[in-house]
N, C-alpha and C positions, 0 to 999 in steps of 0.2 A: 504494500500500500504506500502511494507515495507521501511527501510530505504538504500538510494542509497548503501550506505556503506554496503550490504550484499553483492556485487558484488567480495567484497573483500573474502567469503567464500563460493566457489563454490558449496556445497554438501549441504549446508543450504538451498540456493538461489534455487537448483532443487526442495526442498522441499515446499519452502513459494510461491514460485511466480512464474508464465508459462512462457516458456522459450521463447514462441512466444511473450511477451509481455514486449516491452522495458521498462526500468526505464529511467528515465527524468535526465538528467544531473544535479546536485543541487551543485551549488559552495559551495566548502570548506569540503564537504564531504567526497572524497576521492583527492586522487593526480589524477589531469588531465589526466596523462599518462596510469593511470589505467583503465578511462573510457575508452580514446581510445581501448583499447587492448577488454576491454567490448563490444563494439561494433562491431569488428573485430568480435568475437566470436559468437554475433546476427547475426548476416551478413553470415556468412559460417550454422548457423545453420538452417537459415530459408528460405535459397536460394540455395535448392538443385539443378536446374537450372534457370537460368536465360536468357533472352532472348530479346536483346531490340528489335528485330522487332514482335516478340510475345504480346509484351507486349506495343508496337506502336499501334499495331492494335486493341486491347481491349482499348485502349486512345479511340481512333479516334471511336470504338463502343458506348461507354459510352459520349462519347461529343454527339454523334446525339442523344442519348437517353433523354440526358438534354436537348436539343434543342427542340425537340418534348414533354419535360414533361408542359410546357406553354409557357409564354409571355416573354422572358428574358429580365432583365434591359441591358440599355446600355453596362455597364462594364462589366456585364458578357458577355454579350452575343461577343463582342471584343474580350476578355481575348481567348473566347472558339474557335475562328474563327482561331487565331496565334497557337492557340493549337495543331489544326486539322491540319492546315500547317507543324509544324513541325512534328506531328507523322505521318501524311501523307511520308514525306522524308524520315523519320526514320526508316518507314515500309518496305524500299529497302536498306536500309544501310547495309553495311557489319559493323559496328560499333558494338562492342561488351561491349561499358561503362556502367559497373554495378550503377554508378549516372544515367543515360539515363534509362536505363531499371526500376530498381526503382522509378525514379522520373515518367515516365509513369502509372507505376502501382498506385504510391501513387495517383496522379491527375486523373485516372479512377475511382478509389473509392471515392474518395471524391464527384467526378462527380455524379456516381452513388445515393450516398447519396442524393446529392441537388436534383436530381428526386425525391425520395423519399418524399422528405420532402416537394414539393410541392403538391404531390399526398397526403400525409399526411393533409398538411392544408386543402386542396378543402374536403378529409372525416373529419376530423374536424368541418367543419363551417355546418356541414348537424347532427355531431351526438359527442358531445366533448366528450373526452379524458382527463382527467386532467395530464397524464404523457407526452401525444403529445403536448398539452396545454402549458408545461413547457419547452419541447426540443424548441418548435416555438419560445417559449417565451425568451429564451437563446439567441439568433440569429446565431443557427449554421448552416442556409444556407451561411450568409453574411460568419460567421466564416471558413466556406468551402472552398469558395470561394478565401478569405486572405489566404490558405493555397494552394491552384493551384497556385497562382500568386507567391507566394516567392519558391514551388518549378518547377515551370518550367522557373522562374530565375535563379536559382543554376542550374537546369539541364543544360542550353544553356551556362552558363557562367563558371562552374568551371574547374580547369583545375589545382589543386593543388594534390599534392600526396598520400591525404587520401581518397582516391574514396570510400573504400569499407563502412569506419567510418560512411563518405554522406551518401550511400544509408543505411545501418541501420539506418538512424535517419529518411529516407523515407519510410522502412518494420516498421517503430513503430507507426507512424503516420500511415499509412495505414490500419495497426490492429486497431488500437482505431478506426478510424473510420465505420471499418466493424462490428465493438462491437456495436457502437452506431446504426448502421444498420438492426444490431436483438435486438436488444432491442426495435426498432419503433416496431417491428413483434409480440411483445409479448403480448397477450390480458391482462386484468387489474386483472386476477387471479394473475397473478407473481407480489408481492407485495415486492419484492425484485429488482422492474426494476428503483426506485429510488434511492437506493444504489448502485447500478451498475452504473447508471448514473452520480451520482457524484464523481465516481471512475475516469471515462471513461470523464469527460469534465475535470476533475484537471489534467488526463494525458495528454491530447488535449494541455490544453493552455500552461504546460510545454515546452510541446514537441515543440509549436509554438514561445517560449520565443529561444530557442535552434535555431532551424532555424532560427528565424531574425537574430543570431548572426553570424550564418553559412552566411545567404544573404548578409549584411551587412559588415562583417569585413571576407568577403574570407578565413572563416577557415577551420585548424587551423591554416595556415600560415600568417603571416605578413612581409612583407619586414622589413630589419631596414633601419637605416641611412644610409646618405654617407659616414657619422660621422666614423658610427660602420663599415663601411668594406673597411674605407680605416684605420681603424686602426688597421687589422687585424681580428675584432669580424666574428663568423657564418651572413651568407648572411639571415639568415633564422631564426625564432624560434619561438617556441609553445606557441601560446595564447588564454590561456583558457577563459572560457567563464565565468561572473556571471549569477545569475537566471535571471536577467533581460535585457539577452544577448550582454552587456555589456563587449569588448574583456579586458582583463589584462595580460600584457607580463609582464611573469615573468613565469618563470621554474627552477626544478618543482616546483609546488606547495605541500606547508605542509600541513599535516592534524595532525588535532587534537586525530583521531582516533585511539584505541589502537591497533598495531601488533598482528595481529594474530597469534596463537601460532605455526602453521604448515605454510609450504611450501605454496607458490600461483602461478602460471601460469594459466594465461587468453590469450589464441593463439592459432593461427591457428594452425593444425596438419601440421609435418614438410612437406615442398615440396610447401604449398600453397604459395599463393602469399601475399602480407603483411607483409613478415617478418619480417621489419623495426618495426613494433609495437612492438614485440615480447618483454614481460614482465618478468622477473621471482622476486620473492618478496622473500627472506629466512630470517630466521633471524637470528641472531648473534650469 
């Protein structure tokens, strides 16, 4: 996996690493504001439509698919019941929130997955697997599972102005999970499906360090003081995340990284929505 900081060299990045496949936010790597703009860019690339009752209705397919793959624990099987409820509503909404629609699609897949993987152990325990062996082993049903819950939290709850940033960090997580989804599928010739795998769970639990800070600290925004806005300061400001999602107000942040020799913009093509991100990097 290459380093976050390639994001800063866009002609490289098409080259080293698939455009479907997000990089993990890693504090101190690049300035915050750069990621965003990053994400922006995943977001319009891999959401040529989008649809939240399309993608309500594929929730609510993939929840009864779980449902029926066995015996589910208490908390799943809760989690899955408020799931259905709201993709159920969502399924007639005129609501057109690219968090709603993504965070659907992420929580379908993920669903999907934990079928899998229950189907997986029941052929397991009849004929093992040493690579299904080790996914079990992992615990990335439970791991699924903690990822439905913090995003159909951000789904119901957020209501800050980086909606499209959100759902790119729900299209990344979604891909890693359907990564890990064929690679169950792969019989034990592909002796390349453990290096895949530890690709594919070091992006997972990034990506899930990222979201609890999204669940957690409502980002990017944070209110400030009363302090700061009866003293004039912004009502508002950007607070990036450490790897341990961990929020830090302060902007922007520095990097130690050296300036690229050429020009950078990471943004949407003009007209789209997001403009507020809109980045350009030159140098002096």
């Amino acid at each position: 996996m290459p380093p976050l900081s390639i994001i800063l060299y866009r002609d490289l990045m098409e080259t080293t690493w698939s455009c479907d496949r997000l990089l993990p936010w890693k504090f101190g790597d690049v300035p915050f504001e750069f990621y965003l703009v990053y994400l922006n860019e995943y977001f319009y690339r891999n959401t040529p439509a989008i649809n939240v009752r399309a993608a309500a209705r594929t929730c609510l397919e993939m929840e009864d698919k779980l449902s029926c793959a066995g015996v589910l624990t208490a908390d799943v099987d809760a989690l899955s019941k408020i799931i259905k409820e709201r993709a159920l509503l969502m399924s007639e909404s005129e609501d057109e929130s690219p968090v709603a629609a993504a965070g659907f699609m992420c929580i379908a897949e993920e669903a999907e997955l934990m079928s899998e993987l229950l189907a997986c152990e029941t052929k397991n325990s009849l004929e093992e697997d040493v690579f299904i062996t080790e996914v079990l082993d992992d615990d990335s049903y439970n791991f699924s599972n903690t990822i439905r819950n913090i995003v159909f939290d951000i789904l119901i709850t957020y209501e800050g102005p980086c909606s499209d940033s959100i759902a790119a960090s729900f299209l990344g997580m979604k891909k890693e999970a359907s990564i890990l989804r064929e690679l169950l599928e792969l019989n034990q010739n592909h002796m390349d499906r453990f290096a895949r795998l530890n690709i594919c769970e070091s992006q997972r639990q990034l990506l899930r360090k990222f979201l609890t800070g999204i669940h957690t600290f409502k980002f990017p925004i944070l209110k400030t003081s009363v302090r700061a806005k009866e003293s004039g300061q912004a009502d508002e400001m950007l607070c990036p995340l450490t790897d341990d999602g961990i929020a830090v107000a302060s902007t922007p942040i520095t990097s130690n990284d050296t300036t690229p020799d050429t020009a950078i913009s990471w943004a949407p093509n003009d007209g789209e929505s997001g403009q507020e991100n809109k980045i350009s990097r030159t140098t002096e």
